[in-house]
C-alpha positions in Angstrom: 15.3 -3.3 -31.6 17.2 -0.3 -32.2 20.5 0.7 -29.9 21.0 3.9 -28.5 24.4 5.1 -27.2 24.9 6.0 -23.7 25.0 10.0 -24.6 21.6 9.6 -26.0 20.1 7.6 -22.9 21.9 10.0 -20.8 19.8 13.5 -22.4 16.4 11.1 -22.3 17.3 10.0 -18.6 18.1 13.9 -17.8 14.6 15.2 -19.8 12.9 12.6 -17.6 14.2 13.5 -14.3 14.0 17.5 -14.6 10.2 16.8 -14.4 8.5 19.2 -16.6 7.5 17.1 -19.2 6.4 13.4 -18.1 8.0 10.3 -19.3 5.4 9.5 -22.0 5.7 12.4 -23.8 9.5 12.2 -23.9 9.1 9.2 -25.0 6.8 9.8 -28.2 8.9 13.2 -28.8 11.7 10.8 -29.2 9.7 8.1 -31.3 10.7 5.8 -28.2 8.1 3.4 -26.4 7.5 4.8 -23.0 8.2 1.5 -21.5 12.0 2.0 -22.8 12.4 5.1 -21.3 11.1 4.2 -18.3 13.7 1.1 -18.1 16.3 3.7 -19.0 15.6 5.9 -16.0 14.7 3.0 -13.8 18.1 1.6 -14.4 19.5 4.9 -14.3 18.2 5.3 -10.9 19.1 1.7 -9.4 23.0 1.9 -11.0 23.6 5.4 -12.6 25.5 6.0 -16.2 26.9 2.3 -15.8 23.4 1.2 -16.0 23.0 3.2 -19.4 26.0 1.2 -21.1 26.2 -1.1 -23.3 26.4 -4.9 -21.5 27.7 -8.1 -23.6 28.3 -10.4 -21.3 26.3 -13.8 -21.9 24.8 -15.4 -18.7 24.6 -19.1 -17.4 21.5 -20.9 -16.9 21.9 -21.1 -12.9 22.4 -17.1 -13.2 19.0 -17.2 -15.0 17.5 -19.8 -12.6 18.5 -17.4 -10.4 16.8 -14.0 -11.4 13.9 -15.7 -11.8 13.5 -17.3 -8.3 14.0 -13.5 -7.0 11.5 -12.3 -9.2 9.1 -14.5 -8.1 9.7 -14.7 -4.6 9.9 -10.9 -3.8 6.9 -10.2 -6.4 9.3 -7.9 -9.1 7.9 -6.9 -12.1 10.1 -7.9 -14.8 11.1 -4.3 -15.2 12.0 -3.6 -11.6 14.5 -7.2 -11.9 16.0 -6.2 -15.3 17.0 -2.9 -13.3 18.5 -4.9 -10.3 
């Protein structure tokens, strides 16, 4: 998967929330899938330009354990717990 820097999620994010043109078509102007840019403004939403950078931070398995017991018990997509 390729990286984008924050700048670059930033412009997408911005082109996504001025509303003329819809996600999708952002997305394929960009040669993006539409479900990354939609993480990107979902995250952008939930935690704004911190949730655009970079994270490299290694998790533990009770973290994990965790994440997944929200998930399921408060019916989250896995996009909508990836943003929280």
């Amino acid at each position: 998967m390729a990286r984008y820097d924050e700048s670059f999620k930033l412009w997408v994010v911005q082109q996504c929330l001025r509303g003329d043109v819809s996600p999708g078509e952002i997305a394929r102007q960009h040669g993006l899938d539409k479900s990354t840019v939609h993480q990107w403004l979902e995250t952008y939403r939930q935690h704004g330009m911190s949730g655009l950078r970079k994270k490299y931070s290694h998790r533990s398995a009770t973290f994990k354990r965790e994440v997944l017991e929200r998930m399921w018990r408060d019916g989250l997509s896995q996009r909508q717990t990836a943003a929280l």
